[in-house]
C-alpha positions, 0 to 999 in steps of 0.5 A, a space after each residue: 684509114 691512116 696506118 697510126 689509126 689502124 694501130 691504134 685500133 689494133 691496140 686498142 681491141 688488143 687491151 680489152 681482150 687482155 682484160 676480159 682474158 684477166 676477168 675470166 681466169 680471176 673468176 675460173 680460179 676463185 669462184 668456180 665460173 659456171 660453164 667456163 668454156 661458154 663465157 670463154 667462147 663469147 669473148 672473141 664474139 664480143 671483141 669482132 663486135 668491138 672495132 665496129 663501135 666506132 662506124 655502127 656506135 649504137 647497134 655496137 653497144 647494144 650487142 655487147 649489152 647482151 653479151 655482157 648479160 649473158 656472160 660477165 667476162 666480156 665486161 671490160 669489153 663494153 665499159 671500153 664501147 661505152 666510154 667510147 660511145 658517149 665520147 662521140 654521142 654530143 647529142 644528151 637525150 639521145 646518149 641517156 636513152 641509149 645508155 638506159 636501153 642498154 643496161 635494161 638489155 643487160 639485166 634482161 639478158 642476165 636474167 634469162 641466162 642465169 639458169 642455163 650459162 649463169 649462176 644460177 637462179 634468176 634472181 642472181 642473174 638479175 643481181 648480176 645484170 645490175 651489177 654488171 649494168 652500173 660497171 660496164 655501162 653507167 660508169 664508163 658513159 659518165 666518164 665518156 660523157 665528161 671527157 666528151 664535154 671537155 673535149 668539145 669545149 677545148 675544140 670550141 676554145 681552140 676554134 675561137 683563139 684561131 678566129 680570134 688570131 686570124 682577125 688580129 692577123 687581118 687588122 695587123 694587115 691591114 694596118 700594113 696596108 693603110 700605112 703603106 697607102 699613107 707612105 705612098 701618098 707621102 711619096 707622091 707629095 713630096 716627089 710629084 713635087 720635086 718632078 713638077 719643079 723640074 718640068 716646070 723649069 725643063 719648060 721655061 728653059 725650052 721658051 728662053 732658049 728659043 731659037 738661040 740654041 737648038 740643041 740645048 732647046 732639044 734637051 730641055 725639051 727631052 728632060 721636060 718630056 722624060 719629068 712627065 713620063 717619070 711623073 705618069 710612072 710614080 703615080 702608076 707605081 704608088 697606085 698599086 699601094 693605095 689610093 692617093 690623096 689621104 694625107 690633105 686637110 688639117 692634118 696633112 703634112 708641111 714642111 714643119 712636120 715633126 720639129 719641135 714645134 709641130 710636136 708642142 702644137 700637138 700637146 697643146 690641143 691634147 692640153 685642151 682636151 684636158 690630158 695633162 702632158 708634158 714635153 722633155 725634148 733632148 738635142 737639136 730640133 729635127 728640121 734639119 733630119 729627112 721628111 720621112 723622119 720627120 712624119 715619123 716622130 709625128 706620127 708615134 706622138 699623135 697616134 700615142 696621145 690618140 690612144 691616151 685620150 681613149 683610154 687614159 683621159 684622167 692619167 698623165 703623160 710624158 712625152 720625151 724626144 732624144 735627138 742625136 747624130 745616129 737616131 731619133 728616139 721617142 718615148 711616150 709614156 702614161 700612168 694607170 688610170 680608170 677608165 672614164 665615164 663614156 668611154 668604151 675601151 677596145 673602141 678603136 681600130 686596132 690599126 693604129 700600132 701596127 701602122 706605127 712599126 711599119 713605117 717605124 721598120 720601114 726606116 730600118 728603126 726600132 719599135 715597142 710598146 707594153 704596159 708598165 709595172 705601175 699599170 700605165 702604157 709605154 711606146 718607144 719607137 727609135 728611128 735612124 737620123 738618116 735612113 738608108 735609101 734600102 731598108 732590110 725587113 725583121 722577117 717576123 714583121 712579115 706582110 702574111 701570117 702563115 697558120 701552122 701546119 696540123 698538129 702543130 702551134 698553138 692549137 696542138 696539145 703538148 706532149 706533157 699533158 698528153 702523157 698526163 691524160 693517158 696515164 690517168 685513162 690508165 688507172 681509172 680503168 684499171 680501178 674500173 676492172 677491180 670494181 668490175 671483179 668486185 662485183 661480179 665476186 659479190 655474185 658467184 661468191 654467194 652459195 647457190 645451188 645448196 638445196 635444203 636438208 630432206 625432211 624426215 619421213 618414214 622408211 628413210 635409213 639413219 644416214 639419210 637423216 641430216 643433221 639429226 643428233 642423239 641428246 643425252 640430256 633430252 634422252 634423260 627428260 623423257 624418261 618417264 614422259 614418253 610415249 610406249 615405243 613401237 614393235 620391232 624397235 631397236 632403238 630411238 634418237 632423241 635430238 635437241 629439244 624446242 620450246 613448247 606449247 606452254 610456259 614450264 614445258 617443251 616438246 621432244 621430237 622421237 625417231 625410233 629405227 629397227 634393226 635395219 636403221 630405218 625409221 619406223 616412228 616420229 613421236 613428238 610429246 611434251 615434257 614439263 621442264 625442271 626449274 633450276 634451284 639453289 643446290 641447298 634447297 630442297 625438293 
């Protein structure tokens, strides 16, 4: 285990002994905890159990079930296993069943317990194991199961947009790549042919000379050799980049590759294809400027009215080339436009935008695109009139993408919402805890073992008799009615009277004592009631 998890696991047990501590000293103090050294010495059982949750979930849980019934303090201690556990449970029929067997241990537990560590009765055992049971292990298992939830699911999201950036990653190379074949196939025209040029005229200066000059014949000899060692070395060389020949066909590249003319002819066809698109050409024509520039400007114009056919047939386009003595700047620009019938959009390669910036940085020149305020799509590419035979590369268009390291980039969480959701772990369960003592109050604040006052019988002394109170009013209704006391009577109490067997009379009770106060004689007998009247009625 890392030193920041041994920590973290230290701190963790830590807190929820704090609570549990918290939980029985509220309870010693407020509502007389029944056999405060038991519950106490569960504690420090139930926290050795804790760190294990994590290795042993199940069996962790389920032993702290029982604890948790036996005595409530240890409470906050499962509520902390149970949020763990359904956190890492992914399984819900598995998680369901576990939660449900360990709160019927609980009720079961508290109930067996209740005589002997507990309130008392079994019936306030078992009110305390449900109490106990809801707090300590179905509350904190729905917040474990939605953080769990969330948790996998930020990890599924996270796992995605990582797949999704590598793939986006691998065509951006790729497209590197494929344009690098199509620049080496470029190379290979246009110097294979100013090296055959040369090996050919090399030839027929060694056929002239002849005879006539030795010498000289020796050197055209040599340059003639040196044209096609240097001709095997280039095709060595390029091959490395990619296969050769790519560029032939309709679309290979000539000598008008780039000029006005050459970009008119490409607006035409898309004029035919039905893309309304215009031309706005500033500054001389470009068949003055190097090839590679040249195939440039080609390049951005097809592969940007490539994609307008895509994915903007309806919308209009302009096309604008500045030409001055420092650079080539093209613009190429269309409208908002729905996408049209049959046409898939995201239907390309993807290999087309990232191959235009790197022959565009290649060249030492500029590239952007992005969409428009008025939803339309624009690509400006500016690219030196004359490029410098070396080319230093913008170090973030690198070739290879390098994931970032653990704990870092995209897929780390920030440290605002981490603080966030630690702060809001904190109160809820600090409102679990009030919940919990809530509770468990509600339990051992009932009045339990306060048994039922002794029914009067004979022989009890005067003070043994709870409850019982002398009537006046009852003493002064009996007078007449009552039956002769008994022998060696020293007095009678006569207390409140009930109701009796009939309408217009009720029963009185007598307790008659001797000289020692102890009772001698229940008496009960029923006495008619008086009827109240008006004081000006007569009787």
């Amino acid at each position: 285990m890392r030193p920041g998890g041994v920590g973290r696991v230290v701190g963790e047990t830590a807190g929820v002994a704090v609570a549990a501590l918290c939980l029985w000293a509220v309870a010693l103090r407020l509502w007389d905890l029944p056999h405060a050294g038991v519950q106490l010495s569960l504690i420090p059982v139930a926290v050795a159990v804790f760190p294990l949750r994590r290795r042993w979930p199940d069996a962790a849980l389920l032993v702290l079930a029982v604890l948790t019934g036996a005595a409530s303090v240890v409470g906050p201690i499962t509520a902390a296993a149970a949020y763990t556990v359904a956190i890492g449970t992914a399984r819900p029929r598995h998680r369901v069943r576990l939660l449900g067997g360990a709160s019927a241990l609980t009720m079961a537990s508290a109930t067996a317990a209740a005589p002997s560590i507990g309130p008392g009765p079994a019936t306030y055992g078992l009110e305390l194991g449900l109490a106990m049971a809801v707090t300590a292990l179905v509350v904190p298992g729905l917040a474990g199961t939605v953080s769990g939830q969330q948790t996998r699911l930020l990890q599924a999201l996270r796992e995605r947009g990582d797949a999704a950036e590598r793939a986006r990653r691998s065509a951006d190379s790729e497209a590197r790549i494929h344009e690098r074949s199509r620049i080496a196939a470029e190379m290979h025209d246009l110097v294979g042919h100013r090296l055959s040029l040369i090996s050919l005229h090399a030839g027929g200066l060694e056929l002239a000379l002849g005879t006539a000059d030795p010498e000289l014949r020796e050197e055209a000899v040599l340059v003639r050799r040196t044209t096609r060692d240097a001709m095997r070395e280039l095709r060595q060389a390029l091959g490395v980049l990619g296969p050769l020949g790519q560029d032939t066909g309709p679309d290979a590249f000539t000598d008008a590759t780039g000029t006005r003319a050459d970009i008119e002819a490409l607006l035409a066809r898309s004029r035919d294809g039905g893309i309304a698109v215009r031309l706005e050409w500033s500054g001389p024509d470009l068949d003055v400027r190097p090839a590679q520039v040249r195939r440039a400007v080609h390049r951005v114009v097809r592969e940007s009215l490539t994609n307008v056919h895509r994915y903007a047939a309806a919308s209009h386009v302009t096309v604008a080339v500045e030409h001055d003595d420092q650079a080539v700047r093209v613009t190429v620009r269309n409208g908002a436009s729905a996408v049209s019938a049959g046409v898939r959009p995201g239907a390309g390669t993807g290999r087309g935008l990232p191959g235009l910036r790197e022959r565009v940085e290649l060249l030492g020149g500029t590239f952007e695109t992005g969409a428009l305020p008025s939803g339309g799509f624009q690509v400006v590419a500016a690219v030196p009139a004359e490029p410098a035979d070396a080319v230093t590369r913008n170090p973030g268009a690198g070739d290879t993408a390098v994931s970032p390291p653990d704990g870092t980039g995209p897929a780390a969480l920030p440290h605002g919402p981490r603080t966030a959701g630690t702060l809001m772990f904190g109160l809820g369960a600090a409102a679990l805890w009030v919940v919990m003592t809530l509770a468990v109050s509600m339990v051992y604040g009932q009045p339990r073992g306060a048994a039922p006052p002794p029914q009067p019988r004979l022989g009890m002394t005067y003070q043994e008799l709870k409850g019982v109170f002398d009537s006046p009013a009852v003493r002064a209704a009996a007078d007449g009615h009552e039956p002769p006391r008994p022998a060696r009577t020293a007095g009678c109490v006569y207390p409140a009277a009930g109701p009796g067997p009939r309408p217009g009379a009720f029963t009185i009770t007598r307790y008659c004592f001797d000289t020692a106060q102890r009772l001698i004689s229940i008496d009960r007998f029923t006495v008619p009631s008086v009827r109240d009247a008006p004081p000006w009625e007569t009787p």
